[in-house]
C-alpha distance (Angstrom), angle and dihedral (degrees) to the residues before:
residue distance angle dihedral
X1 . . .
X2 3.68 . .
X3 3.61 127.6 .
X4 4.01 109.7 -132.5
X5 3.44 85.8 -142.4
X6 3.55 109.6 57.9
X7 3.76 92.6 44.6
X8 3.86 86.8 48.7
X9 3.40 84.3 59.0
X10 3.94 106.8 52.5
X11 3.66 85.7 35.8
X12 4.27 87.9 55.9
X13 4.34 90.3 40.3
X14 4.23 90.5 78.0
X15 3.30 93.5 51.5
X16 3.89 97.6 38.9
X17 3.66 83.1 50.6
X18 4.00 97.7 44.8
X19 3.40 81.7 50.5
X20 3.61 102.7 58.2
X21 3.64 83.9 44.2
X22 3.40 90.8 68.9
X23 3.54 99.3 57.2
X24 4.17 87.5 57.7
X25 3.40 98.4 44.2
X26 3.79 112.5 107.9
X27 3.84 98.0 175.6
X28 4.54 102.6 94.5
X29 3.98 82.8 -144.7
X30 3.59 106.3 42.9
X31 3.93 84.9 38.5
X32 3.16 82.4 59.3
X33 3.70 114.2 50.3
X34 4.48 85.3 51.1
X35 3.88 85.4 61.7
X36 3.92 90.2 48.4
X37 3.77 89.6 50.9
X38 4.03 94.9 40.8
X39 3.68 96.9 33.7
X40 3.53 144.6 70.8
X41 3.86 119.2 -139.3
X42 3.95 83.1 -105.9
X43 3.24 105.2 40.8
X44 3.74 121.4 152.3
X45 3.82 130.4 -153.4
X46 3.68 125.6 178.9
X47 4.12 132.7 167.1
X48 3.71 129.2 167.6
X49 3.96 89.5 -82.8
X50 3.93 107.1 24.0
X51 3.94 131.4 49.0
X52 3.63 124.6 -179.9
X53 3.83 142.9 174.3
X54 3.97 131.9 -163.0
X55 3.76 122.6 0.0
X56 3.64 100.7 -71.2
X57 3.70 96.8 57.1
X58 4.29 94.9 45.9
X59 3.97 76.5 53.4
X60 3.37 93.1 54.5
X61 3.77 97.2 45.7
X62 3.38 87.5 54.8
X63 3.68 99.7 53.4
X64 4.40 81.6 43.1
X65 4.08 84.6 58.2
X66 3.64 92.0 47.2
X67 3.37 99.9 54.9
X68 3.92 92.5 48.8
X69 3.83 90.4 48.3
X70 3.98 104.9 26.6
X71 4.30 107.3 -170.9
X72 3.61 89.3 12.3
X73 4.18 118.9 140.9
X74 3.66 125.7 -146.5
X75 3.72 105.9 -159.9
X76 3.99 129.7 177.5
X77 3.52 109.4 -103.8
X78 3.91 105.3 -169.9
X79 3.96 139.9 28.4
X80 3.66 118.5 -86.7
X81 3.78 125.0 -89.9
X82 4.13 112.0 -158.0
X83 3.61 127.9 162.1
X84 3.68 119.3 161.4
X85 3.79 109.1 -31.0
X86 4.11 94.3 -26.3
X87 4.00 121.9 101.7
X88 3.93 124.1 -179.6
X89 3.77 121.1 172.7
X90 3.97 131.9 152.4
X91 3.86 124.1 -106.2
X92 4.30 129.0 -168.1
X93 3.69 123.3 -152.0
X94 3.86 103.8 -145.1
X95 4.00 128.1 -170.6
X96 3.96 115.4 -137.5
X97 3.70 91.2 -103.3
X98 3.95 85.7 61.8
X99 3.68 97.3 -110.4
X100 3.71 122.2 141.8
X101 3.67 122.0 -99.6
X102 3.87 113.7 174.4
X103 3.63 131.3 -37.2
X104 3.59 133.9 -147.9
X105 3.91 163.4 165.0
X106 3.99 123.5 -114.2
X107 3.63 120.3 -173.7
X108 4.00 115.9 -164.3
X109 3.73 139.3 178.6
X110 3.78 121.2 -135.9
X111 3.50 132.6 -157.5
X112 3.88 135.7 -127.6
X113 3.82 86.4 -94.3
X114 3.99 88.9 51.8
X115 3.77 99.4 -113.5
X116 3.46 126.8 130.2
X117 3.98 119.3 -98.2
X118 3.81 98.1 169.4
X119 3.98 138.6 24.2
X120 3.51 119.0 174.6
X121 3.89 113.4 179.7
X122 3.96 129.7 -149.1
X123 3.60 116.7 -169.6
X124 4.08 123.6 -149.5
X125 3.79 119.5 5.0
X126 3.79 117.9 -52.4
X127 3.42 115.5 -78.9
X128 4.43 115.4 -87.3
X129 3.47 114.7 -89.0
């Protein structure tokens, strides 16, 4: 028997992954192509500094975050959590020199096709109770 929400899950990794891909990826046209693979053509992204709508603006943003943090990594910090359309993972920004920039929590929504619809970004840890 499988459980739905383990193969949710690996199914939801590639494009978590493609999708943090894309915010590394300096090259316009290989940028590119990772946001066609991760991405649908309506896809939404919004954090508490950066909102964008349809593949050429989540390019854009990327290029925007590259410029403010040239040789910086984001990396996925955590596992994936999926359960019916719903992922959630944790992400690092990290300078060349290894130091720690910001951390934080997306949550997305992917579609049948397994493309991402919606990001929306939370840096830090949520706030104390």
């Amino acid at each position: 028997m499988t459980n739905a929400a383990t193969t949710a899950t690996f199914e939801a990794a590639a494009t978590v992954d493609t999708y943090l891909e894309m915010w590394n990826e300096t090259d316009v046209t290989r940028r590119a192509g990772l946001i066609a693979e991760a991405w649908a053509p309506e896809g939404k992204y919004c954090d508490p500094l950066l909102q964008a709508s349809g593949h050429e603006e989540l390019s854009a943003i990327a290029a925007v975050t590259q410029q403010q943090f040239p040789n910086h990594c984001f990396v996925r910090t955590t596992g994936i959590d999926a359960h019916h359309e719903f992922v959630r993972f944790g992400w690092q920004l990290v300078g060349p020199d290894g130091a720690l920039v910001v951390t934080g929590v997306d949550v997305g929504i992917v579609n049948a096709a397994g493309k991402l619809t919606r990001i929306v970004g939370f840096f830090g840890e949520p706030p104390a109770k």
